[in-house]
N, C-alpha and C positions, 0 to 999 in steps of 0.2 A: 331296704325292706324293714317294716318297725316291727318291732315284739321281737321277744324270742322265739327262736327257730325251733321248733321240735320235730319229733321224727317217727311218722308212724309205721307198725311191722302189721302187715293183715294174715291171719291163719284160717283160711277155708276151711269148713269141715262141714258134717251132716248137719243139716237144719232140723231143727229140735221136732220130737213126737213122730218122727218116722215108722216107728216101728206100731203104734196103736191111732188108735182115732180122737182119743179126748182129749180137750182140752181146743184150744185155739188156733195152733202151730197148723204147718203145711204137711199134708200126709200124701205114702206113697199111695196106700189105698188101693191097688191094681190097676191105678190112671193108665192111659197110654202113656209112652215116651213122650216127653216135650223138654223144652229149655229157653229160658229166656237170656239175654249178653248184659248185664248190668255195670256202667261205668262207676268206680267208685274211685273217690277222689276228693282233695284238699285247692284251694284255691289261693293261691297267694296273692298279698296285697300288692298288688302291681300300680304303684304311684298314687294309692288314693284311688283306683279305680277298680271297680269288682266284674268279673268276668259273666256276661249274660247267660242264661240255660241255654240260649240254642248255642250260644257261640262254643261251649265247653261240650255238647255232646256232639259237635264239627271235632274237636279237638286243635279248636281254635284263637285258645287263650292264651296270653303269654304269660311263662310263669307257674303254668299248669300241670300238676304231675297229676296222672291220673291209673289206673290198674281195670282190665277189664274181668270183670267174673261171671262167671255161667253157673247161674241156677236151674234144676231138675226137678223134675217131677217126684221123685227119690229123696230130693234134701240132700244128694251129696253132691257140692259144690265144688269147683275146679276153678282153677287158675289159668288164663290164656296170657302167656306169657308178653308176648307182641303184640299190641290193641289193634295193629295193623295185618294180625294173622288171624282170624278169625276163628279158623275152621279146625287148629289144633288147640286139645285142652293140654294142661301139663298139670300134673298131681297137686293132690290140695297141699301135699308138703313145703309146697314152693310159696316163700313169701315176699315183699318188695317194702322196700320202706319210701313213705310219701312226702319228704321235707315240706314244710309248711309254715305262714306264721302263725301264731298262738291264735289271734285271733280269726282266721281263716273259717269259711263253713266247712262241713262235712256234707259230701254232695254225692245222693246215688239218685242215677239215671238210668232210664231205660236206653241201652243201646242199637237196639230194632223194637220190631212189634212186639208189643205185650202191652199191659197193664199191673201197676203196682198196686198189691194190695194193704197192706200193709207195713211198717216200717217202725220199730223199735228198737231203741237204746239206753242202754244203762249201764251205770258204770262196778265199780268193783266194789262198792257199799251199797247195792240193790238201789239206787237212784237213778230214776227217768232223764234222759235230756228229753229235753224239748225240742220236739220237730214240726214241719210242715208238707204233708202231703201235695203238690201240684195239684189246682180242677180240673188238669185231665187225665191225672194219674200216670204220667211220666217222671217224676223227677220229685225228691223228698228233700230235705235241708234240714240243719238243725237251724233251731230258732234262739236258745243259749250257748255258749261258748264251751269248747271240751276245756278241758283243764292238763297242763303237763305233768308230767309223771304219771298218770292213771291208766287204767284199765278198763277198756270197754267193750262190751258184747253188743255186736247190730245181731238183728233178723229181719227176714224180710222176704216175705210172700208176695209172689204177685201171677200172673197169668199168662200165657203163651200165646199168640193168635190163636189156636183155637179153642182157646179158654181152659184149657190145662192148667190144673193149680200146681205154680212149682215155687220152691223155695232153696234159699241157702243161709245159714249161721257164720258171722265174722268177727274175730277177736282181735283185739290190737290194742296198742298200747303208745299212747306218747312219752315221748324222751324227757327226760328232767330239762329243767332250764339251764343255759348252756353257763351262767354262773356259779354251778355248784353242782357237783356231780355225784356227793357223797352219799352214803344211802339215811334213806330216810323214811318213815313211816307217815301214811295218811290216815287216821281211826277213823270208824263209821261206826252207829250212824251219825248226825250230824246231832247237837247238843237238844235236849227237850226230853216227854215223857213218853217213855214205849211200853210194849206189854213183857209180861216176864220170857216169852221166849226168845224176846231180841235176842241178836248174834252178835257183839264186838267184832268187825273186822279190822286188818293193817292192810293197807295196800301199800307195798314196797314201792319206791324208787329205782330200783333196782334187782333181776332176779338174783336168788342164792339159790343155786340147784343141787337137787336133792343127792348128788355125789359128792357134797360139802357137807357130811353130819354137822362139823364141830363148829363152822359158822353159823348153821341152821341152829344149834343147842346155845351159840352164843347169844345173837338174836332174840332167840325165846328169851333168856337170863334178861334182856334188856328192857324188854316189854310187859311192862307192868300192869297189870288189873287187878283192884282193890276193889271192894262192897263193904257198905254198912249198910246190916250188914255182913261179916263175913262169911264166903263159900267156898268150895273147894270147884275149881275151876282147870282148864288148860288150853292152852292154843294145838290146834289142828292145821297142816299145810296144805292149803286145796291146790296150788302149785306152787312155781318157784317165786312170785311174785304176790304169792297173795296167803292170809291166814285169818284163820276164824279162830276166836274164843267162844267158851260156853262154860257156865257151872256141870257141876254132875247132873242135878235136875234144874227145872225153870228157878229165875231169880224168883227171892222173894219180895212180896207186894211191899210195894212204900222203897225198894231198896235204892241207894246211891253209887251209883258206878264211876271209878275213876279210870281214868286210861292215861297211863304215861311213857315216854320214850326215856330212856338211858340210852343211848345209843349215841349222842353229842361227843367226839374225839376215840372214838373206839374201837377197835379194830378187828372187824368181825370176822375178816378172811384175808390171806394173802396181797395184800395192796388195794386193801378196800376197806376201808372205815365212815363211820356214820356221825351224821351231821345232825341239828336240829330239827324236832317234829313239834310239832301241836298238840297238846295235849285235851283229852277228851271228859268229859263230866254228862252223865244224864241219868236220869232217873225212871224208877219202874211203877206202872200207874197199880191200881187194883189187880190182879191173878185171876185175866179172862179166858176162860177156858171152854170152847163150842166142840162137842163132839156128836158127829153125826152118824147114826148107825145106818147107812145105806138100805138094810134088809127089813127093818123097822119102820123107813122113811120118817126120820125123826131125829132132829137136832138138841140137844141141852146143853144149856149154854150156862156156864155156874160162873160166879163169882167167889172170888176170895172163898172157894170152897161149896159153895152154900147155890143150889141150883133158882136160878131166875126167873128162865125162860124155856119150855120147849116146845117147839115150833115142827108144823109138820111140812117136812121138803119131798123134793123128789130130784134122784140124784142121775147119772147117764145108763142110760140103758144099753140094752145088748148091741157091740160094736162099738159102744162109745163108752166105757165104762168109767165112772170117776175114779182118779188114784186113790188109791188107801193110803193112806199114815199120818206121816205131823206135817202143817203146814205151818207155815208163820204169814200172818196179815201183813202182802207187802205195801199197801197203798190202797185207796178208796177212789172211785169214779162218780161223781152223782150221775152221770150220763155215757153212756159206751154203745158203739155202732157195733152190733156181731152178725155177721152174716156166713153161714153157712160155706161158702167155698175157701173158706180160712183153713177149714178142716178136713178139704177134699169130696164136699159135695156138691156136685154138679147143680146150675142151676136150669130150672127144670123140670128136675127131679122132686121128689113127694118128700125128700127131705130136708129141700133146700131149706131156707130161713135168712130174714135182711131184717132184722128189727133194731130199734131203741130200745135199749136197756137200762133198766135206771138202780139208784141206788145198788152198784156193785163194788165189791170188796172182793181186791184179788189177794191169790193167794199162789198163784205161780205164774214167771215170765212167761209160758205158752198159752196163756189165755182161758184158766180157769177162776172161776168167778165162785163168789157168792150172792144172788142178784134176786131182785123182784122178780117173780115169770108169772105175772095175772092169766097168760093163755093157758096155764097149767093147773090153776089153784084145785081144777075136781081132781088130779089125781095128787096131790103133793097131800103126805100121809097115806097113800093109797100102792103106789106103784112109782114105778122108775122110766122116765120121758124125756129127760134133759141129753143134750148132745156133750156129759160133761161135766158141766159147771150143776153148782149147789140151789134149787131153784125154789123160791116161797112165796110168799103172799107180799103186795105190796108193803100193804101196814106193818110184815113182820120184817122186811127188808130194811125199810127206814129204819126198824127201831134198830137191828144188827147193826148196822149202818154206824146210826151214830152211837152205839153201846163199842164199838172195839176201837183198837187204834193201833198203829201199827208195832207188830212183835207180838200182838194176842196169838195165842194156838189156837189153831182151827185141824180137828183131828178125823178121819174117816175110815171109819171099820165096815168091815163087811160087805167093802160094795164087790169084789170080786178084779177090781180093775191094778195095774201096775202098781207096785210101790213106789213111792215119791221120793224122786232121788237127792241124795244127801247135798248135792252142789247145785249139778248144773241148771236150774229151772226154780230158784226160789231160794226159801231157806229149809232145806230139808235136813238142817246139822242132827234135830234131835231124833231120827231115826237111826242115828249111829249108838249101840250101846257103849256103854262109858271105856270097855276094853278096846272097842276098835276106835274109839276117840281116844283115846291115848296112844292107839298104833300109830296116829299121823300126826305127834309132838318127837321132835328131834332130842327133847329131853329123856326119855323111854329109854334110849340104850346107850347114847352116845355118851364117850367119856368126853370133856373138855378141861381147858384149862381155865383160869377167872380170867373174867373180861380184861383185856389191856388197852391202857389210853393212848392214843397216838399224841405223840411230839410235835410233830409235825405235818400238816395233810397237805400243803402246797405241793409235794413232789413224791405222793405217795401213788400218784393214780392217773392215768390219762383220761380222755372224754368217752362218758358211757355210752358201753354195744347193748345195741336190742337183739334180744332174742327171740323166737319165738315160742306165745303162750302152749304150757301142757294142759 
């Protein structure tokens, strides 16, 4: 088999937006019961030859590990342990790992009747892979390569025979390359100019759990972030495997951010020392800041201070309420398919909706936008109509459009609807006040000792275990 072998853990758990209606994700909604059996699975290179859709949803591929999951109408998701046992689930606690080679797809199928709605992935620096939906909407693929050692969140919606929108959320992670197992940090985001609320993240190599202060405090000590320029900053552990930095408030405009590892010969915990990372450099464009006051129907979008633009929107109405707080611009779409039963509504129904959307700007993984809605312009400034997402005029869309770039804050008061939470669904770091960002740095209480160099790492460590993500 060529490439390195990595090793993936899958963590079932609730598919995102359950508990309200806005935004894009799969809701429970009061649907009936339903479920769909989705194969999910790695493909190995079996002599240069690659395994067909039908033959891998037979489970007729050599070479083939696969795991079957059941999605709900509910978003909580379960694990059928036996792909040959159908009809028992076993708790989402339960997880398998999927050897693979590096270059291998990532392959979810419908395993009976249904229809997949949608299928997203991104890794643990808020980055898209690339996939491809099947035209009959059986089977998704990614269309770039995962990468080893990283972190990724699927979701994915799809529908029941009887058109039941059900969904499930899955986390997992690939193994380091099987040459080097020591730990090591991946920075995001990736080198170039973002807005001042970019988030530095580390995605580890390997977890350090959070019953290890003092390698957690080591770590921190290792991981360096610099600005010109200078801020008062700290890393936050969003789990055992993954960390976010941030200044006390947004970077300032023009600033230069360095990111670098210490962590080469080091020895962060009991027979685990750290290896060579890449070090990170990007820069922060002008200090974009759009705040929309929901109750106002009315966005101001200022620069470096000084207001530009204010645009009159219309944000989700009752049942569909847009989140309140900070968001951060994770990526731009000139064009996006939204359809209505993404969100739990029936089609049919007076509220369905199957439209092109253009010039949108997201701002959370479950499907909230800020987008052109021309079918809305009589009430934007007037009233609240959107199922959600941030809605304006075309003209003023393009210009948001191309005026932000990713890491501008995009802020919402008033709308009445959930707070935007600080992890899971975006970048929602800056709704944490500066005391409880500092409650999730291992620096805060922990005593440590100074970093120590390892001598020698050949026989310090055998081949890394995956865990599963918290």
């Amino acid at each position: 088999m060529a490439g390195a072998v990595v090793g993936v853990v899958f963590v079932v758990a609730a598919a995102p937006q359950t508990a309200s209606r806005s935004g894009d994700g799969p809701q429970a909604g009061g649907a009936p019961a339903g479920s769909v059996e989705l194969l999910v699975g790695r493909v190995l290179d079996d002599g240069g030859r690659r395994c067909s859709m039908d033959a891998f949803r037979a489970g007729l591929c050599g070479g083939l590990e696969e795991q079957l999951v059941r999605a709900t109408a509910s978003g909580a998701g379960s694990v059928v342990r036996d792909p040959s046992s159908r009809g028992a689930a076993r708790a989402a606690a339960h997880t398998v790992v999927l050897p693979t080679d590096a270059a291998g797809p990532l392959e979810i199928a419908l395993a009976g009747p249904g229809l997949l709605t949608y299928v997203t992935v991104h890794d643990g620096h808020g980055r898209y892979v690339a996939g491809a939906l099947g035209a009959r909407g059986h089977h998704w693929s990614n269309t770039e390569p995962l990468r080893a050692g990283e972190t990724y969140t699927v979701r994915v919606g799809a529908q029941d025979a009887a058109g039941t929108p059900v969904g499930v959320t899955m986390a997992f992670r690939t193994a380091a390359t099987a040459q080097d197992d020591r730990l090591t940090a991946e920075f995001g985001p990736r080198p170039g100019t973002y807005g001042a609320g970019q988030i530095v993240t580390a995605s580890l190599s390997r977890p350090v759990p959070a019953t290890d202060p003092a390698a957690r405090a080591r770590l921190e000590r290792a991981l360096q972030v610099t600005s010109e320029p200078a801020v008062e900053g700290a890393w936050h552990w969003v789990d055992d495997s993954t960390l976010h930095y941030r200044p006390r408030t947004y970077w300032p405009a023009h600033a230069v951010v360095h990111v670098v590892s210490g962590l080469d010969g080091v020895e962060v915990g009991e027979r685990q020392y750290g290896g060579p990372s890449e070090s990170l450099r990007f820069t922060i464009g002008d200090r974009i800041e759009a705040v929309t006051d929901a109750a106002a129907h009315e966005m101001t979008v200022r620069r470096n201070g000084r207001t530009v633009r204010t645009i009159p929107v219309t944000t989700g109405k009752a049942g569909f309420l847009t989140r309140s707080g900070i968001k951060v611009v994770l990526g731009k779409e000139r064009k996006v398919r939204m359809r209505g039963d993404t969100v739990g509504i029936k089609r049919g129904t007076s509220e369905f909706y199957d439209l092109p959307v253009f010039y949108a700007t997201r701002v959370t993984w479950s499907g909230e936008y800020v987008h052109a809605a021309p079918w809305s312009v009589d009430a934007q400034g007037e009233e609240n109509v959107s199922h959600g997402c941030t809605g304006m005029s075309t003209a003023d869309a393009a210009w948001f459009f191309d005026t932000v770039r990713e890491g501008d804050v995009v802020s919402v008061v008033n709308s009445g609807g959930e707070p935007m939470a600080p992890f899971a669904n975006g970048f929602g770091d800056w709704n944490l006040d500066w005391d409880a960002w500092l409650a999730g740095s291992a620096l805060g209480a922990a005593t440590d000792a100074p970093l120590a160099s390892a001598s020698a790492l050949a026989s310090a460590h055998g081949p890394s275990r995956l865990v599963p993500l918290t």
